[in-house]
Every structure is written in structure tokens, then in C-alpha cells.
C-alpha positions as a Python dict, from the first residue, in 0.01 Angstrom:
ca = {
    (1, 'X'): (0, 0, 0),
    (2, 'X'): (-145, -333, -141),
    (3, 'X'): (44, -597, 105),
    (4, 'X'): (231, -808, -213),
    (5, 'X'): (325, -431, -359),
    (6, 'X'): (544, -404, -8),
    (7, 'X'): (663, -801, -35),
    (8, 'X'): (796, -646, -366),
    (9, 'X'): (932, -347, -224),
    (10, 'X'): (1070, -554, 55),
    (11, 'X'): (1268, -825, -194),
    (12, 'X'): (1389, -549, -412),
    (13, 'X'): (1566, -291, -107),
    (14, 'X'): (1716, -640, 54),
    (15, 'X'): (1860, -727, -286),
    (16, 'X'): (1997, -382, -359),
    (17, 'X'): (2109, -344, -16),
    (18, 'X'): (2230, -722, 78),
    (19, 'X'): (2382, -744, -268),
    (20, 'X'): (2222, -1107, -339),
    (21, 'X'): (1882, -1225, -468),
    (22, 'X'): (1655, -1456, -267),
    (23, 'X'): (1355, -1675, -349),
    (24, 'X'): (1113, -1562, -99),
    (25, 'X'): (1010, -1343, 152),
    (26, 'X'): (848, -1404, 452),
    (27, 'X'): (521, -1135, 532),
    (28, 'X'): (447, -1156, 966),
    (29, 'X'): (129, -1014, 829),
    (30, 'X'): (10, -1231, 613),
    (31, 'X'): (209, -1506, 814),
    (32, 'X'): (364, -1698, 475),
    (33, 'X'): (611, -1722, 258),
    (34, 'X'): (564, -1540, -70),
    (35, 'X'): (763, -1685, -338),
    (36, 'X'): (938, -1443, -594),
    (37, 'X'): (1182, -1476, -872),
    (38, 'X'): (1418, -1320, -1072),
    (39, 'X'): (1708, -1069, -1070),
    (40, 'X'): (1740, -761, -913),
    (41, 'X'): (2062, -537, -1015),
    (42, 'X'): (2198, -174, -933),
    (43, 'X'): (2004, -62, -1239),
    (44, 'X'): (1775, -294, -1335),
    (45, 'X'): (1494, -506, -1156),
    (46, 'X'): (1267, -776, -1320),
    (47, 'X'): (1094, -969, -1071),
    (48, 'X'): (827, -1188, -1070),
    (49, 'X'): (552, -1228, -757),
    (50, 'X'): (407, -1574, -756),
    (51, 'X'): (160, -1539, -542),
    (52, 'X'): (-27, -1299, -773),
    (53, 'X'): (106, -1388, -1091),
    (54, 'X'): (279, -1092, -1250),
    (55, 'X'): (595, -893, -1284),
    (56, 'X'): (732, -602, -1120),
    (57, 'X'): (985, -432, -1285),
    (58, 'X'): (1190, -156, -1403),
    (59, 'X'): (1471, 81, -1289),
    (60, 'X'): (1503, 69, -887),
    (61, 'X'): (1372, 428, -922),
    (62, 'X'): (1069, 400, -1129),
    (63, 'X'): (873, 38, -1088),
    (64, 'X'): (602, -52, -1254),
    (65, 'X'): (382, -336, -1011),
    (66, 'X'): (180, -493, -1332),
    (67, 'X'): (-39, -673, -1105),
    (68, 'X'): (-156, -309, -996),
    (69, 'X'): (-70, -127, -1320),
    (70, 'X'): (113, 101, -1062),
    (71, 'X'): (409, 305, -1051),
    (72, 'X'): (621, 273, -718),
    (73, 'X'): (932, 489, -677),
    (74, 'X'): (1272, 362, -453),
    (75, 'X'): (1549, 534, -342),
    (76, 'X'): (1822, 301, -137),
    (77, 'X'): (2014, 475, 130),
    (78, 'X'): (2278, 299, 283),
    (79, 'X'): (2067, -14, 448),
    (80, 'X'): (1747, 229, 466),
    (81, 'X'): (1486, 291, 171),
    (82, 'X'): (1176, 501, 89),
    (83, 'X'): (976, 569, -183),
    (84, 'X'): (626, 644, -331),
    (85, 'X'): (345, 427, -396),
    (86, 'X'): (131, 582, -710),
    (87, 'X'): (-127, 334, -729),
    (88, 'X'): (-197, 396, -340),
    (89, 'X'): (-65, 815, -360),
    (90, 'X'): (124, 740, -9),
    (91, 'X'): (498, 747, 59),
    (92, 'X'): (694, 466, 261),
    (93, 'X'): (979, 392, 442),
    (94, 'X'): (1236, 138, 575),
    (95, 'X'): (1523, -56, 690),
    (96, 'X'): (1686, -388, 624),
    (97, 'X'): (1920, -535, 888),
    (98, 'X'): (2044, -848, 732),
    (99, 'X'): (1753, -1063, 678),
    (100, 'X'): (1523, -865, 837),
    (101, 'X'): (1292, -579, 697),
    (102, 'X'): (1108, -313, 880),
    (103, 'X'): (859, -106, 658),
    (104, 'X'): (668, 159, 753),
    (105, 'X'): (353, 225, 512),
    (106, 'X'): (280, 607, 620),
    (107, 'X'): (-99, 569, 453),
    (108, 'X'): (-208, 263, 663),
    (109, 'X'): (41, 430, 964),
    (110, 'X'): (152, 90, 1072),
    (111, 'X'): (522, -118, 1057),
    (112, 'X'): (538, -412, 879),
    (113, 'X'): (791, -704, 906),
    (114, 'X'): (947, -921, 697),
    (115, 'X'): (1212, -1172, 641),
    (116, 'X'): (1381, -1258, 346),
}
């Protein structure tokens, strides 16, 4: 999974699950802060990743990344989540605990953490 696709992923599960928008998240692998905006609701997202300049958007079960012309998939249970990256054909997983995000990218095989 491309590493802003995930700081998407990331922002989007901690605002379904955490019930509040932010304004950034921080990626421990790319060690910065990745600014995104916009609103993120039980049935609606439309978000927009500054660092690369586009949108990601759509119904929390069907996004579209437009900086990847991508479809990514999410299903929020409880304060875990996992979908399907299309653009990458690999599935994911994680959990949010507050302001903290574990992912788990199951085609690079590795966590990733984050902080929102």
C-alpha cells in the first residue's frame, strides 16, 4: 500500500472510530506530519491529502484515493478496521487506541504506526 494511501486510511478509521476530525497525522515511517483536511462522517468521507495534492473520498466502504486513481475498501469494527487496497490488490488491517494507530499492510507484511 502506497504510504499516503495508509495516512488516509489511518485519518479516516480514527475519525470514524474517535468520532472527531483532525488536521494531521503523524507517519513513524516517514517520520512527519502529513497534513489533511476535511470531513469525515458515518457515511460520507471527503478528505483532502496535502502532501500529495488530491482528494480521497467517498462512502467509508468504497474510497476512491484520486492521487492513485484507486479504489480502497473499509469496514470499522468497534476501534479495529480492515479493508482492501485495489490499486495495490492486498488487504489490511488495524487498530486505533485513542490517538494512536497500528496498521498492518499484509502485502509489504510489516506494522505501521501512526498518530493522529
Amino acid at each position: 500500500m502506497h504510504p499516503n494511501t495508509r495516512v488516509c486510511v489511518v485519518y479516516v478509521a480514527g475519525a470514524l472510530i474517535n468520532g472527531k476530525n483532525g488536521s494531521a497525522v503523524y507517519d513513524y515511517s516517514q517520520s512527519k506530519h502529513i497534513s489533511i483536511s476535511g470531513s469525515v462522517t458515518q457515511s460520507n468521507v471527503n478528505v483532502y491529502d496535502h502532501d500529495r495534492g488530491c482528494h480521497f473520498s467517498g462512502a467509508p466502504s468504497n474510497l476512491y484515493d484520486y492521487g492513485r486513481s484507486a479504489h480502497v475498501s473499509l469496514t470499522i469494527n468497534g476501534n479495529h478496521f480492515s479493508g482492501y487496497d485495489y490499486g495495490d490488490g492486498h488487504h489490511f488491517s488495524g487498530t486505533v487506541n485513542g490517538n494512536s494507530v497500528s496498521v498492518y499492510d499484509h502485502g509489504a507484511s510489516i506494522h505501521f504506526n501512526y498518530s493522529l
